[in-house]
C-alpha positions in Angstrom: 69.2 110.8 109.1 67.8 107.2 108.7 69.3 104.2 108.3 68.2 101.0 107.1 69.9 97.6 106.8 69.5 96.6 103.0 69.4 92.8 102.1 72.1 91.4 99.9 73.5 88.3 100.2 76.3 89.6 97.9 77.7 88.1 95.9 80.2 87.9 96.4 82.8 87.3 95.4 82.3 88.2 97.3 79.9 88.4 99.0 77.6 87.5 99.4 76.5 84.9 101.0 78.8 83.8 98.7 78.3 80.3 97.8 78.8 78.7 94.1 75.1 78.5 94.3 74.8 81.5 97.1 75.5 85.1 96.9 73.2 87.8 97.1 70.0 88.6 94.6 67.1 89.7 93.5 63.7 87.2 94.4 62.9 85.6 90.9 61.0 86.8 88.3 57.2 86.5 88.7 54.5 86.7 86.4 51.1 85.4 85.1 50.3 84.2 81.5 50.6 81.6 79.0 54.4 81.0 80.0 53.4 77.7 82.2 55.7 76.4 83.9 55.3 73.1 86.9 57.1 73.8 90.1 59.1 70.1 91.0 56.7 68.9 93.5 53.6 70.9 92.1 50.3 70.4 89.6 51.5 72.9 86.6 48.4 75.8 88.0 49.1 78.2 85.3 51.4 80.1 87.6 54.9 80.8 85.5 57.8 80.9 88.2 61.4 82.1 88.4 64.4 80.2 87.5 64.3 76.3 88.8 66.9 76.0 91.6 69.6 74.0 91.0 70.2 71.5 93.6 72.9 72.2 95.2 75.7 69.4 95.8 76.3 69.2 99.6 74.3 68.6 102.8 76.0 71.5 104.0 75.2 73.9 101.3 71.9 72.4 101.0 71.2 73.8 104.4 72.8 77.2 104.3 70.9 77.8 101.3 67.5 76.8 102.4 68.0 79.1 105.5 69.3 82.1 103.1 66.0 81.2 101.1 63.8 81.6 104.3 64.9 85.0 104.8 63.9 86.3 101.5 60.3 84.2 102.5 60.2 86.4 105.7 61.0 89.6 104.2 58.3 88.4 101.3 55.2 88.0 103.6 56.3 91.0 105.5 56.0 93.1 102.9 52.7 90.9 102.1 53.9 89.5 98.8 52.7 86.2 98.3 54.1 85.5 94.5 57.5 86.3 96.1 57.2 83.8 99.3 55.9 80.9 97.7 58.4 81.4 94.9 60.9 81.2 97.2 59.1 78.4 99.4 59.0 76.0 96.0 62.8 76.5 95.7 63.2 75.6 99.4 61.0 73.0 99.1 62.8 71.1 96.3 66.1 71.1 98.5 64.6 70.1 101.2 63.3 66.5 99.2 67.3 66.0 98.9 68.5 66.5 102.6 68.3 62.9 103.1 70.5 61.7 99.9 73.2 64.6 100.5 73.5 63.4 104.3 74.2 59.7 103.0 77.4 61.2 100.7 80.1 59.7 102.5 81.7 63.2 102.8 78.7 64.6 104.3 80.3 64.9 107.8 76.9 63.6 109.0 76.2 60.9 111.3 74.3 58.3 109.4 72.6 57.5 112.7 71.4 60.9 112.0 70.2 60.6 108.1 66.5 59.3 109.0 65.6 62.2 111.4 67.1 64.7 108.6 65.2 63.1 105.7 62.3 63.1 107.4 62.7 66.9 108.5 63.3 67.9 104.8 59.8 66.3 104.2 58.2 68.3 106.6 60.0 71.6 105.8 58.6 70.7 102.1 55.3 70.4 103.4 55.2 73.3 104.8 56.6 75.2 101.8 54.0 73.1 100.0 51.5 74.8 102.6 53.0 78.5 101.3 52.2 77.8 97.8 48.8 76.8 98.4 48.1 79.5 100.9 49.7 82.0 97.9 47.3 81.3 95.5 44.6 81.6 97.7 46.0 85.0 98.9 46.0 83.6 102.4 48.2 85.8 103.8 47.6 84.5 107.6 48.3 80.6 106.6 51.3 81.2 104.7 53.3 83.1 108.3 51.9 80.4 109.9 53.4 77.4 107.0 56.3 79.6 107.5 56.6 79.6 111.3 56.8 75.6 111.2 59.2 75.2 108.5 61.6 77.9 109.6 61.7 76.2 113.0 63.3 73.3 111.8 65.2 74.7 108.9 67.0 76.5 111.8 67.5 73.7 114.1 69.0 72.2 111.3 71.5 74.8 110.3 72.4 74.7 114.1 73.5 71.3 113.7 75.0 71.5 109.7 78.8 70.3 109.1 80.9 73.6 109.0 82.3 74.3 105.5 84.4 77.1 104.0 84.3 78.3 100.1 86.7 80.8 98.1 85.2 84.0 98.1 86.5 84.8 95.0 85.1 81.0 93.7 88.2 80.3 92.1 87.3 76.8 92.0 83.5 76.5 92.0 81.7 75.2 94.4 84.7 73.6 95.9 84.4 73.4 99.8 86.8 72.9 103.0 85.9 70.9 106.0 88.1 74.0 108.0 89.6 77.8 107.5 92.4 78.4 105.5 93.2 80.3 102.0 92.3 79.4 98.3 95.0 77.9 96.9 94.4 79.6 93.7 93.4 82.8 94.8 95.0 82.9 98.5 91.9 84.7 99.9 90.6 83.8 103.5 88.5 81.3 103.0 84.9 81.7 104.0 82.5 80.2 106.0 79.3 79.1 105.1 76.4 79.8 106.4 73.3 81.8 106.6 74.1 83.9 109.9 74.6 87.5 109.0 76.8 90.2 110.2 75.9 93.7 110.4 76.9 97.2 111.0 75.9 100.1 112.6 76.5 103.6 111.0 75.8 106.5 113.3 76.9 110.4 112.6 78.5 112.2 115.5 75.4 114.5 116.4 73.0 112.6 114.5 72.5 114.4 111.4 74.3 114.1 107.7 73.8 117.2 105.6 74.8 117.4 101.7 78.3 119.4 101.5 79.2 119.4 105.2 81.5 117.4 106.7 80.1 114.3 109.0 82.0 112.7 111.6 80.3 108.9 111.0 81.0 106.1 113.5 81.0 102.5 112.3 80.0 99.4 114.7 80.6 95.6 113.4 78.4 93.0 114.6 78.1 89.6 114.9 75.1 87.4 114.0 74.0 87.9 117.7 74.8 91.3 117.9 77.7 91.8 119.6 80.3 94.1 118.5 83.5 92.7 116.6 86.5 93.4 118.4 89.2 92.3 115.9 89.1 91.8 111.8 92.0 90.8 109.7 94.3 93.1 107.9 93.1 92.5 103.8 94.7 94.6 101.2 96.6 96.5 104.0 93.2 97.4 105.4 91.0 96.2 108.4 87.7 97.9 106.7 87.0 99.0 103.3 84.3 101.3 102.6 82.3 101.3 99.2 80.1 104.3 98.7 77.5 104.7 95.7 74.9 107.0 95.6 71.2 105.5 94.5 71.8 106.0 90.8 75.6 104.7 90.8 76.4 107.9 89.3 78.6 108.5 92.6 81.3 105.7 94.0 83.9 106.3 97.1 86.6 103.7 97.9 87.3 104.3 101.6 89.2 103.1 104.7 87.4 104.4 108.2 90.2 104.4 111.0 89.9 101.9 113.6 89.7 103.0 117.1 90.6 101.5 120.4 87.6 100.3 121.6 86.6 98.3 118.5 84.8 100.8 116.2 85.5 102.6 113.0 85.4 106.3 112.2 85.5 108.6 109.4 85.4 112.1 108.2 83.3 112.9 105.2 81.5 114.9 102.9 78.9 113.5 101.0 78.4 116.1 97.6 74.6 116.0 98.0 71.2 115.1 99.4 69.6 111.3 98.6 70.3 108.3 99.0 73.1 106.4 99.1 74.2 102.6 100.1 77.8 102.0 101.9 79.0 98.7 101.4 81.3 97.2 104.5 84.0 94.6 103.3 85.7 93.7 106.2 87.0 89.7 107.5 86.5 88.0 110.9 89.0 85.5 111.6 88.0 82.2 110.8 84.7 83.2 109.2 86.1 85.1 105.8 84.9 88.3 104.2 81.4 89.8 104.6 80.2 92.4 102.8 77.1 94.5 105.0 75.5 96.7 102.9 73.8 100.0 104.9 71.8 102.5 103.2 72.1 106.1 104.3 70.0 109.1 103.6 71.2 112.4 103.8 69.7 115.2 104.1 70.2 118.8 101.6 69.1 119.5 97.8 69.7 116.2 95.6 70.9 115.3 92.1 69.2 114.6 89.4 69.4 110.9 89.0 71.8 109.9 85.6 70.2 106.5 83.9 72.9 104.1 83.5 74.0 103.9 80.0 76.5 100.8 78.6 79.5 102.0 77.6 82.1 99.0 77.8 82.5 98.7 74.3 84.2 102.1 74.2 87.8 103.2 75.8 87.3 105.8 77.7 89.5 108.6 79.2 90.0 109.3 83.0 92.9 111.9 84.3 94.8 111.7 81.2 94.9 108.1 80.7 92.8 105.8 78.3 91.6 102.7 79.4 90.0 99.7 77.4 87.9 97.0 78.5 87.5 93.6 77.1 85.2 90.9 78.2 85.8 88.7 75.9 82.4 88.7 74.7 78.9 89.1 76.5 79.1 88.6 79.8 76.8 85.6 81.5 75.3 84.4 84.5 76.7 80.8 85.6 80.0 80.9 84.3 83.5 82.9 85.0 83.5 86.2 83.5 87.1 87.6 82.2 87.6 91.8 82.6 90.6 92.7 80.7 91.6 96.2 81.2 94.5 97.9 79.4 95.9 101.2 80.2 97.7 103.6 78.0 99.0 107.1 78.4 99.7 110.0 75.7 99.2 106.8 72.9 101.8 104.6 74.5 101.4 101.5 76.9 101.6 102.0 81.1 103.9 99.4 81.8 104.8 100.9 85.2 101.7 100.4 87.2 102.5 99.7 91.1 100.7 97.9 93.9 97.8 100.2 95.4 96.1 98.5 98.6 98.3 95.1 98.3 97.4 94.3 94.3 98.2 95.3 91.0 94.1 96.5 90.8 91.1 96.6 92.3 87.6 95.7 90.9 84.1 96.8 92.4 81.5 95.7 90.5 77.7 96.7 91.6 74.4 95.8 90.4 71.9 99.0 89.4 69.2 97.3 92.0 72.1 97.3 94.7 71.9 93.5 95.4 75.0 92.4 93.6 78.1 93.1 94.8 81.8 91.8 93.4 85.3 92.7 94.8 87.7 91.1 92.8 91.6 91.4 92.5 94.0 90.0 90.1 95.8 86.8 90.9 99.3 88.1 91.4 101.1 87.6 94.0 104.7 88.8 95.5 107.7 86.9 95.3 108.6 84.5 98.4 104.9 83.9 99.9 100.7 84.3 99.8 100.1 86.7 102.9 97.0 88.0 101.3 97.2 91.2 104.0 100.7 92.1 102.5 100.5 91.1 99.0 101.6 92.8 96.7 105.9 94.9 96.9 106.2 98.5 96.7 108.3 97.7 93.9 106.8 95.4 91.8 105.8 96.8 88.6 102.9 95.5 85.9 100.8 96.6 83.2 99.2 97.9 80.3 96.8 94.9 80.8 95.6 93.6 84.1 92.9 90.6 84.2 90.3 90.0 86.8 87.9 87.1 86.9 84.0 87.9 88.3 81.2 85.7 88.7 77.1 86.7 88.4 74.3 85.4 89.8 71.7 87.3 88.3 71.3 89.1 85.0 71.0 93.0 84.4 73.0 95.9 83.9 75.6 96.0 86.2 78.8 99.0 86.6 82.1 98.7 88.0 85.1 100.6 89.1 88.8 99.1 88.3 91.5 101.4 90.3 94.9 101.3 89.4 97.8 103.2 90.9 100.7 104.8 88.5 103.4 107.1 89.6 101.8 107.6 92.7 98.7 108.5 91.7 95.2 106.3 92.2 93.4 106.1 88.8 89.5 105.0 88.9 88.0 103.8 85.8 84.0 102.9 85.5 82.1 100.9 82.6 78.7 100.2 82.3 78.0 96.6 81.3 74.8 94.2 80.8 75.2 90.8 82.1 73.1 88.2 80.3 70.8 84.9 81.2 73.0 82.7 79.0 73.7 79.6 79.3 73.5 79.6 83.2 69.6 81.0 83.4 68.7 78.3 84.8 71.1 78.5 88.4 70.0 78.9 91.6 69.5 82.8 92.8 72.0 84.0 95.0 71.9 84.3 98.7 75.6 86.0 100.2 74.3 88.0 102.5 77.4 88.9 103.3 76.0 88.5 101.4 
C-alpha cells in the first residue's frame, strides 16, 4: 500500500486554504506563442502567463497567500519545472510590492513602527521572485532554489509575525474577515483561520496492506502543522470526522464517519470494490482554527476498473433508487462569483415534500474537481428553531423539500462532479451530476491556495 499526501489547498468552501482569494488549485496555465502577455513588474519576453493575480485586500491575506504561493514554488522546482515556479514567483512577487500599503490600512492590526521593515521586505521577497523568473528562462534550475531559499525565509518570518484573521468557510460574505474565532453570521459555520500552515493526516491499514474486495481495518491520525497528533475536533453535522472517498476517475464516491478512539485516532472498517487509486478527503475542525480538508491518496492493491471519462449530464434529471432529481444552476456556472445548485426531488411524478435532516441539514453537497484539487462541502442555510449550534443543527422533525438550494464558489475552471445527499423516510438518497465550470467573468482572480486547503 502507498500513501502519498496530495496538495490541495481546497477550496474550500471549504477548503481550502480557503480564502476569498485562497482555496486550493491547479498552477496556472502555461504556454509559449503569440499570446504575449507582461508580467506587473516584468519586460513583456514573449512568455504568455496564467491568470494575473488579483491583489488581494488585507496585509493579512496578502501574507497567507504569498506563503500558500511559495509552496506551489517549492513543489514546482522539485519536480524541476521552471514555467510553473516562476509563474508562481511573478504572482508572489506582485503582492509582495503591496505589503507596505496594506500594513498602513488602519485596520491592518500592524504596528506602523513596523510598516518600513515590512515594505522593505516585500521588495526583497520581489527580488528574489524577480531572480526566479530570470533564472526560469534561462533554465537555471540551481539559481532559481537558491532565489527561492532567500525569499521563502522572509516570506515565513513574516507569516510568523501576520495579524490573525478568520474567514467563512463557506464565503458567505466574500472576503469578509474577523480579527477572532467565532461563526458566520450568515452561514453559522466555525469560522476559519487563516493562514498557510497545513494540517495533515496519516492513513495506515491494520497489517499494512489494502486489497480490492477485502475488508481493511484503516487507522486515521490528525496532525497539526508541526506534526503532532490532534487530540480533540469539534462535533460538525453530528460528526467529529467525515470521510470523502473517490476513486481516480470519480466514477466511485463514499461519505463516511471513522469512529473516534480514546487515544485520539480514528478507525474504520472498509471494503474498497477494487484495485487503483483513490483520494480520501478528511473534513474535520480544530477548535479555534475552522475546518480543514486533508486530502490522502491511497492505492490499493487487486485487479482495477476500467476508468469511465466524465461526461456532463446536469442538464438532464436523472433517477437514483426510485426518485427523480433535477438540477438547476441557473445558468453556466463561473469562476469568481457565487454559484446557485437548485435541486428538486420528486417521487412516482409527485413532489418530496417530506425530506428530513440527515447529518444536522436538510442536504449535503460535495462537489470535486476531475484533477482532484477542488474540493466544495456545502450545506443549505437552514437552521432549527431556537439557536445556530452548527454541531446540532438541524430537528429530527423538521421537514423540507422538493427543492433544496446550496450556494458554491470556484476558483478554477473545468469539469467538476458532485454528490447532493438527501434523507427521506429514513433512507439516505445520493445524487451525482457532472457539470463544467467556466472562466467567465472572474478569469481573471487569483488561483486558489486552501490547503486545507
Amino acid at each position: 500500500m502507498k500513501t502519498t499526501k496530495r496538495s490541495i489547498l481546497f477550496a474550500l468552501f471549504t477548503a481550502g486554504a480557503a480564502l476569498a482569494l485562497a482555496a486550493p488549485s491547479a498552477l496556472a496555465q502555461h504556454s509559449h506563442g503569440d499570446d504575449k502577455k507582461a508580467q506587473p513588474g516584468h519586460k513583456d519576453d514573449g512568455h504568455s502567463h496564467g491568470p494575473a493575480a488579483k491583489a488581494p485586500d488585507t496585509y493579512a491575506k496578502a501574507v497567507a497567500e504569498m506563503a500558500s504561493r511559495a509552496k506551489e514554488v517549492e513543489e514546482a522546482l522539485n519536480k524541476g519545472d521552471l514555467d510553473a515556479a516562476h509563474d508562481e514567483g511573478d504572482a508572489i512577487a506582485a503582492i509582495a510590492r503591496s505589503l507596505g500599503a496594506l500594513a498602513l490600512k488602519p485596520d491592518s492590526g500592524v504596528d506602523k513602527a513596523k510598516v518600513k521593515e515590512i515594505n522593505n521586505a516585500g521588495k526583497a521577497i520581489a527580488e528574489q521572485m524577480d531572480a526566479i523568473h530570470e533564472a526560469g528562462e534561462k533554465k537555471d534550475t540551481a539559481a532559481a532554489k537558491a532565489a527561492f531559499a532567500k525569499g521563502k525565509a522572509q516570506i515565513d518570518s513574516l507569516a510568523a509575525a501576520a495579524p490573525a484573521k478568520y474567514f467563512c468557510p463557506m464565503h458567505c460574505e466574500g472576503s469578509k474577515t474577523y480579527d477572532k474565532p467565532g461563526e458566520c453570521p450568515v452561514c453559522h459555520m466555525k469560522l476559519k483561520k487563516l493562514t498557510s500552515e497545513e494540517f495533515s493526516v496519516s492513513v495506515k491499514p491494520v497489517g499494512g496492506k489494502i486489497e480490492a474486495g477485502k475488508p481493511a481495518n484503516l487507522v486515521f491520525t490528525l496532525k497539526d502543522p508541526m506534526g503532532m497528533a490532534v487530540k480533540g475536533v469539534e462535533i460538525v453535522h453530528e460528526k467529529p470526522l467525515h470521510l470523502l472517498m473517490v476513486s481516480k476517475d470519480l466514477s466511485w464516491y463514499a461519505h463516511e464517519h471513522p469512529e473516534l478512539q480514546p487515544d485520539g485516532t480514528f478507525t474504520l472498517a472498509w471494503t474498497f470494490p477494487a484495485g487503483g487509486e483513490y483520494t480520501l478527503f478528511h473534513d474535520f475542525t480544530p477548535k479555534d482554527v475552522g475546518m480543514q480538508v486533508v486530502p490522502v491518496t491511497l492505492t490499493v492493491d487487486g485487479p482495477a476498473r476500467a476508468a469511465k471519462p466524465l461526461a456532463v449530464d446536469s442538464d438532464k434529471p436523472k433517477t437514483v433508487d426510485g426518485y427523480t432529481v433535477t438540477l438547476d444552476t441557473g445558468g453556466p456556472v463561473t469562476i469568481g462569483k457565487p454559484a446557485t445548485f437548485s435541486y428538486t426531488i420528486s417521487k412516482d411524478g409527485k413532489p418530496v415534500n417530506d425530506l428530513t435532516p440527515y447529518l444536522g441539514a436538510m442536504g449535503h453537497l460535495v462537489i470535486i474537481s476531475q484533477d482532484l484539487k477542488q474540493f466544495v462541502h456545502s450545506h443549505p442555510h437552514e437552521h432549527a428553531d431556537g439557536g445556530h449550534d452548527h454541531a446540532t443543527q438541524g430537528h429530527a422533525d423538521m421537514k423540507g423539500g422538493p427543492k433544496v438550494d446550496f450556494e458554491a464558489h470556484f476558483k478554477a475552471a473545468g469539469v467538476y462532479k458532485g454528490w447532493a445527499q438527501f434523507q427521506h423516510s429514513g433512507k439516505v438518497i445520493t445524487v451525482p451530476f457532472t457539470f463544467n465550470v467556466a472562466k467567465g467573468d472572474g478569469s481573471n482572480e487569483a488561483k486558489p491556495h486552501e490547503h486545507g486547503k
